[in-house]
VEXKOLSE-928997 format. One line per 4 residues: number of its first residue (from 1); their letters; for each residue x, y, z of C-alpha. Coordinates in steps of 0.1 Angstrom, whole numbers, plus 5000, padded with zeros to 4 digits. Layout:
BEGIN
NUM = A = X,Y,Z; ...
//
This chain:
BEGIN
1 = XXXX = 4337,4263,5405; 4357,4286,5387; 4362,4264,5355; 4355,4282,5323
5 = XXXX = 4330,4262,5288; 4367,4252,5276; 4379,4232,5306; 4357,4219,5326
9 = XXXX = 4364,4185,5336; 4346,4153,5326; 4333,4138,5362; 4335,4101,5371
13 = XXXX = 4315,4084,5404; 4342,4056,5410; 4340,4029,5439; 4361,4002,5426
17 = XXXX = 4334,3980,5409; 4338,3964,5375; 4312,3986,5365; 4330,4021,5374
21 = XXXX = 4363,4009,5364; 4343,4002,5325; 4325,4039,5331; 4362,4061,5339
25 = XXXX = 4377,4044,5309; 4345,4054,5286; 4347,4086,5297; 4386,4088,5290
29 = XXXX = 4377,4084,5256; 4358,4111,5261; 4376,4135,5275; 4405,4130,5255
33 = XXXX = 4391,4131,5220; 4373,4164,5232; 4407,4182,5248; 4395,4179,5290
37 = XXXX = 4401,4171,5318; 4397,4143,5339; 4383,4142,5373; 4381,4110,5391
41 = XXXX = 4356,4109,5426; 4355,4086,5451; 4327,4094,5479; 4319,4076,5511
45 = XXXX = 4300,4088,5540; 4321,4070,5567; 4311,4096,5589; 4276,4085,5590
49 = XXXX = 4279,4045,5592; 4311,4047,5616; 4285,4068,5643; 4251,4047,5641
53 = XXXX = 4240,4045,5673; 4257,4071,5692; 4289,4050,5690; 4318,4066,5675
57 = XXXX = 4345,4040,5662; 4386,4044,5666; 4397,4064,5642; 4416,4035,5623
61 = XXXX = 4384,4026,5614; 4381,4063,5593; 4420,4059,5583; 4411,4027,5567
65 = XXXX = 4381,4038,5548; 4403,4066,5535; 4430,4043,5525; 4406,4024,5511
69 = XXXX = 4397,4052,5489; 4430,4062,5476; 4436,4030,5468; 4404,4026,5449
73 = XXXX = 4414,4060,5432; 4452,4053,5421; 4443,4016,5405; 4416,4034,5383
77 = XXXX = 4438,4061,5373; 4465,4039,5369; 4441,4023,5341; 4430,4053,5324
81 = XXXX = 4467,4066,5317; 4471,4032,5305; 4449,4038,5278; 4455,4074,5278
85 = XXXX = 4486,4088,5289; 4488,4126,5280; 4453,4128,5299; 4451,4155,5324
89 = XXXX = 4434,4133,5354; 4425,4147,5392; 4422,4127,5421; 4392,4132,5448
93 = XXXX = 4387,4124,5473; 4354,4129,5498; 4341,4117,5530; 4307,4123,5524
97 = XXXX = 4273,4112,5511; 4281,4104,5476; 4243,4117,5456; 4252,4154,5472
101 = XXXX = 4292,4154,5463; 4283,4142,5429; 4254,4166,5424; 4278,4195,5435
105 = XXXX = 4308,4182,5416; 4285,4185,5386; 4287,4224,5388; 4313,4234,5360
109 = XXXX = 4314,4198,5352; 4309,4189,5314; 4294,4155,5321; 4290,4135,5351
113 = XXXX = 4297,4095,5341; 4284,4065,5363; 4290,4032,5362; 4254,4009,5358
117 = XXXX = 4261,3988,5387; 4278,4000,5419; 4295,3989,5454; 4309,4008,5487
121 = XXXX = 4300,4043,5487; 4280,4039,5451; 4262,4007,5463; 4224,4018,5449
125 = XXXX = 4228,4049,5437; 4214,4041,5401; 4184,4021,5418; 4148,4043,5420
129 = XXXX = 4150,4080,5429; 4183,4083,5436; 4192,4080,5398; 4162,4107,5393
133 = XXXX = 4177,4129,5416; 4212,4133,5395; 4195,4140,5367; 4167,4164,5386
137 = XXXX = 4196,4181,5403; 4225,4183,5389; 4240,4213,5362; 4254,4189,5336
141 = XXXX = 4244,4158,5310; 4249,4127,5328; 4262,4093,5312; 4248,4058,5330
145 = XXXX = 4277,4036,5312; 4266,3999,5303; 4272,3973,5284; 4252,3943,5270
149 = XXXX = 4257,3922,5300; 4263,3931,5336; 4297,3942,5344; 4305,3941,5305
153 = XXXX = 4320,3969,5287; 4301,3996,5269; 4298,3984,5231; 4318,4010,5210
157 = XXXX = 4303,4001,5176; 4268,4007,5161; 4247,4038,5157; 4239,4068,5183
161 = XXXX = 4201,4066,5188; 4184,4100,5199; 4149,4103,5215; 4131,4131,5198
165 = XXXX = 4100,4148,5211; 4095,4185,5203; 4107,4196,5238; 4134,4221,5251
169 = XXXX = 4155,4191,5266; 4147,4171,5232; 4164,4196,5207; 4196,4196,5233
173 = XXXX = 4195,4160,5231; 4197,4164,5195; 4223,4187,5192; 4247,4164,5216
177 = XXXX = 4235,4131,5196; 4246,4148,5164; 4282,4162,5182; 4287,4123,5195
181 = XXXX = 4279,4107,5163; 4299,4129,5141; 4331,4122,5162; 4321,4087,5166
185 = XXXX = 4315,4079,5131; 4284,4064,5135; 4252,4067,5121; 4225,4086,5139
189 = XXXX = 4190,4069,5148; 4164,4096,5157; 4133,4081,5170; 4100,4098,5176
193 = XXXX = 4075,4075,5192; 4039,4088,5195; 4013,4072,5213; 3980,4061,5192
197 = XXXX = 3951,4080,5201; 3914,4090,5189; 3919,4120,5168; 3899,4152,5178
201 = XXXX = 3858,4146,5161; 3867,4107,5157; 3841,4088,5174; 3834,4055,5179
205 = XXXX = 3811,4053,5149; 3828,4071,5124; 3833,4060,5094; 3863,4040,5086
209 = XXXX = 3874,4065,5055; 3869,4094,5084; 3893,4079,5108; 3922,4069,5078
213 = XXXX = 3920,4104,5072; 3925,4116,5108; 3952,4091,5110; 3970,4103,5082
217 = XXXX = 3969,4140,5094; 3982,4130,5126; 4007,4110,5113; 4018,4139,5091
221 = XXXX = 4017,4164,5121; 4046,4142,5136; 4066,4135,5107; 4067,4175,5109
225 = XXXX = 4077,4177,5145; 4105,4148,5135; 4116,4171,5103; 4118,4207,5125
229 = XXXX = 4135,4192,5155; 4169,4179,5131; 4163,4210,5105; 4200,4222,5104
233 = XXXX = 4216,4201,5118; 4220,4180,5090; 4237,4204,5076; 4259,4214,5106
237 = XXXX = 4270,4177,5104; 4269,4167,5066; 4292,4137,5077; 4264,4121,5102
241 = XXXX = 4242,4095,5084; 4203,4099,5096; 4180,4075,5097; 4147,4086,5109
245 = XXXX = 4120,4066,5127; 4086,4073,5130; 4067,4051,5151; 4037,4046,5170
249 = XXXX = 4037,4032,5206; 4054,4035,5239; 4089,4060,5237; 4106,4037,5262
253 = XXXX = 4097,4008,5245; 4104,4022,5211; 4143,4033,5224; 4148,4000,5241
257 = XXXX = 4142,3987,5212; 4161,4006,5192; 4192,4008,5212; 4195,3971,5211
261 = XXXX = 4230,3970,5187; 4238,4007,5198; 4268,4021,5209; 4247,4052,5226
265 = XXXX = 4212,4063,5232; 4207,4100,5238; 4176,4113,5254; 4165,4145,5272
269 = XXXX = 4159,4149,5309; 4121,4158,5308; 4104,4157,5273; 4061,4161,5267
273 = XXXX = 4040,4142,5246; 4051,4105,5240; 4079,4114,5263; 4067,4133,5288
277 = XXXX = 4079,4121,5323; 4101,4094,5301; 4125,4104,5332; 4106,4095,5363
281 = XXXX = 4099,4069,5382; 4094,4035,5366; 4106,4042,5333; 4135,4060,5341
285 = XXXX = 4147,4028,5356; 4136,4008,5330; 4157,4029,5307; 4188,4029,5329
289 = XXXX = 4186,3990,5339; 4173,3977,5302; 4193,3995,5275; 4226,3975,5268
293 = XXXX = 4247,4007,5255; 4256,4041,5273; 4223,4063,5286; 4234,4098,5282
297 = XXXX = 4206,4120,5299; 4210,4158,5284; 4194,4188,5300; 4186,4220,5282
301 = XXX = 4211,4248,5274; 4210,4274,5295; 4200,4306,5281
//
């Protein structure tokens, strides 16, 4: 795409669920407190389930999913100038697979915004790999919109929590949670979970006074990676609150946790220590079906 940093378009999956419907108006808030665009997708490969079998259907049957489409299309725009109506919104429409289109509608996109629970073309896209893959694959930060119950709407009080590790992806996630809390008003929750283990010469036998020492110089070797991961930005955003958590124990647990009375968690795509692979498989599931606020999933800058 030929869109330039300034105007490239906020991205919504929609499929006329609840779920999408709460997703495109979050990210109208979005867009129009940041100055972009709108651009509202609806994907279906009708293609593929009208010709199982060898057997083509009448092509009524691709009219109607079409229709079906547009229609699904004008009642959500219809919505978001509701709420918003100076918002610059597009309409799309594709009749294909809907993980690919959305992958490549993520190139010169500024975020890509899902709903947390999906039907028609979306039904199952957030469930196991498929949710991986949008994050693996595509060229922007992608928001998983939910709220504290199914089909509720995202909660738009409480802090922005931020997952921070020491990794590439981490420090973007940073930089974003700061941005998002700052024009939120919120106060910012960074959380650094480290898992416990046997410090280097610690044995089994040592003595007690040993291992509190090796604890405490572990436990001051994260407090440092905590304190050079938000060093300056603090500064950059003197009107973000921080709260800083230190904690020992499972990241995902840790966030969950948390999140619980959050407006937003921020976390990066791949991280390394307590977070390493906090993205794949299992736990990026856990993360996407457990958390009742907005998941937004940042990758690193480029460059």
């Amino acid at each position: 795409m030929s869109t330039t940093a300034v105007n490239r378009p906020i991205v919504v999956g929609v499929d006329g669920s609840t779920s999408a419907l709460h997703a495109a108006l979050w990210a109208a808030d979005e867009a129009a407190q940041r100055h972009r665009p709108l651009r509202l997708v609806f994907a279906t490969d009708s293609y593929a389930f009208g010709c199982a079998e060898g057997m083509a259907p009448p092509q009524s049957y691709f009219d109607e999913i079409e229709a079906a489409g547009t229609r699904v299309l004008a009642d959500v725009e219809a919505a978001v100038r509701a709420a918003h109506p100076e918002l610059g919104v597009a309409l799309d429409l594709q009749t294909a697979a809907s993980v690919p289109t959305l992958v490549e509608q993520t190139d010169g996109a500024h975020l890509l915004v899902l709903g947390s629970r999906g039907t028609g073309g979306f039904r199952g896209m957030l469930v196991g790999s498929t949710a991986v893959a949008l994050v693996a694959h595509g060229h922007c930060p992608v928001a998983v919109v939910r709220g504290p119950a199914p089909d509720a709407a995202a909660p738009t009080a409480g802090p922005v929590v931020v997952g921070v590790d020491g990794s590439p992806t981490s420090d973007a996630a940073v930089a974003v949670a700061f941005d998002e809390a700052s024009w939120r008003g919120a106060e910012l929750v960074a959380v650094h979970a480290w898992l416990e283990y046997a410090p280097d010469g610690a044995a089994g036998a040592a003595p007690a006074r040993r291992l509190d020492a090796e604890w405490v110089r572990a436990e001051q070797e994260e407090q440092e990676v905590m304190a050079e991961r938000l060093a300056g930005w603090q500064e950059k955003y003197p009107d973000v609150a921080v709260r800083r958590v230190l904690t020992r124990g499972r990241p995902v647990e840790r966030l969950l946790e948390h999140a619980t009375g959050a407006q937003l968690l921020v976390v990066g795509s791949r991280g390394h220590g307590g977070f390493s692979g906090m993205l794949l498989g299992s736990t990026s599931q856990a993360l996407i079906h457990h958390t009742t606020c907005t998941l937004l999933v940042v990758r690193q800058a480029a460059g």
